[in-house]
N, C-alpha and C positions, 0 to 999 in steps of 0.2 A: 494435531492442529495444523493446517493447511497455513504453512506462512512462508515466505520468500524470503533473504534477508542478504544484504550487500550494499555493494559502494558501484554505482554508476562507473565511474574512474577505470574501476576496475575487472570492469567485465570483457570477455571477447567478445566485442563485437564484429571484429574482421574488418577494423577500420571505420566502423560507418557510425557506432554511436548508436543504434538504435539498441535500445537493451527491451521494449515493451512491441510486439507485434507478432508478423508472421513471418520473420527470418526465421529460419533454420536454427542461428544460433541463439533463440530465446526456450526453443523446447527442451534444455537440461535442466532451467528454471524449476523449484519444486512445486510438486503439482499440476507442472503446466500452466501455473499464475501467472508468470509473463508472458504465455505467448498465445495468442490467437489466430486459429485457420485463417487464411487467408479466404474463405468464404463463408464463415462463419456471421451470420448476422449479430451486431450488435444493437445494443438499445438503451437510453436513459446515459449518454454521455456526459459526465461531470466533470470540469474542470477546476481548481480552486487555490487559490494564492493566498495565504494568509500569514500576517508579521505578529508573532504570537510574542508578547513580556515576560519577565523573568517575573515565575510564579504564579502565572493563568496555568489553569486545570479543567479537562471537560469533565465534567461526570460520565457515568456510564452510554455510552449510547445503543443507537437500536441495534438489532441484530442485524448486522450486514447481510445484504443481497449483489450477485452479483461478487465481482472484482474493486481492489480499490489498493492503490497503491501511495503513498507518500512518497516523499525525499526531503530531506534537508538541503535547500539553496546554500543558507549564506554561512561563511566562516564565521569562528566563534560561539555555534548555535549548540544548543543540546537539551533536545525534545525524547520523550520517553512513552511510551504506547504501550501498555498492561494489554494483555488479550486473555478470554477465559471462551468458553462454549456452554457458562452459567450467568444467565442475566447479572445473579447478585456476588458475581465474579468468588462465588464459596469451593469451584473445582479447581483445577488445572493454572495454573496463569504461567503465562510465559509474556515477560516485559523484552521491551524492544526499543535500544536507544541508538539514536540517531546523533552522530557526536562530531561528523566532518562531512562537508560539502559532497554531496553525491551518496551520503549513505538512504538506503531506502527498504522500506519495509511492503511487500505487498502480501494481502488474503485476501479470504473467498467468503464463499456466503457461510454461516451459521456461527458466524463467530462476533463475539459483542466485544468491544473497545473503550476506551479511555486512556487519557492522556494529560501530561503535564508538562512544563518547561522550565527549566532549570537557568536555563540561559536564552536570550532574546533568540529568536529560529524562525524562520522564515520557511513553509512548509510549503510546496505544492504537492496535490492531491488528487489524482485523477479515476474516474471511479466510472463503471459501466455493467455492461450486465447484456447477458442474453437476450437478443428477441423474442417474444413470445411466438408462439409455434402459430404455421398461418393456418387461418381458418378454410377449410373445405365446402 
């Protein structure tokens, strides 16, 4: 399962803070989830804020395409994201909690998701995806 997993906070960045891009220091990122060619065309850029309640739960969602990354904002928060590569999540799961400010979770496409919150969490979510290849 293609999954990234860490705390913002704590990354080398080399001073700059950029832990998603095309610095140098995001390609030890697993998978290469963090980081993006610096000429690599993007597409379908999502960005998403939301203040989830203690006790909202998404059900299953689609099968991701593309990139998609979370974090937990705010202190106090603790958000938790089940991952399987079986719609009806019956193989593999590997769950991912998010438990202090800067911890973040990013995967790739073929992987289905769901989510619950344990404690009030404040999620940004940023989500993208390849260009489709140009036409000749």
């Amino acid at each position: 399962m293609h999954i990234d997993t860490g705390n913002a906070y704590e990354l080398d960045t080399r001073g700059t803070g950029w832990f998603v891009g095309f610095s140098e220091w995001t390609r030890p990122s697993t998978a290469g989830l963090r980081h993006i060619a610096r000429d690599e065309p993007l597409a379908g850029l999502c960005m998403k804020w939301f203040d989830h309640p203690p006790g909202m739960r998404g059900d299953a969602k689609p099968v991701s395409e593309g990139r998609t990354l979370s974090i937990l904002v705010n202190d106090g928060g603790e958000f938790e994201i089940d991952f399987c590569e079986s719609a009806d999540f019956s193989g593999e799961l590997r769950t991912v909690r998010l438990a202090r400010p800067g911890d973040f979770v990013a995967w790739g496409a073929g992987l289905y998701h769901r989510w619950r919150c344990a404690r009030r969490a404040t999620i940004a979510t940023l989500r993208w995806g390849p260009a489709p290849p140009a036409a000749h």
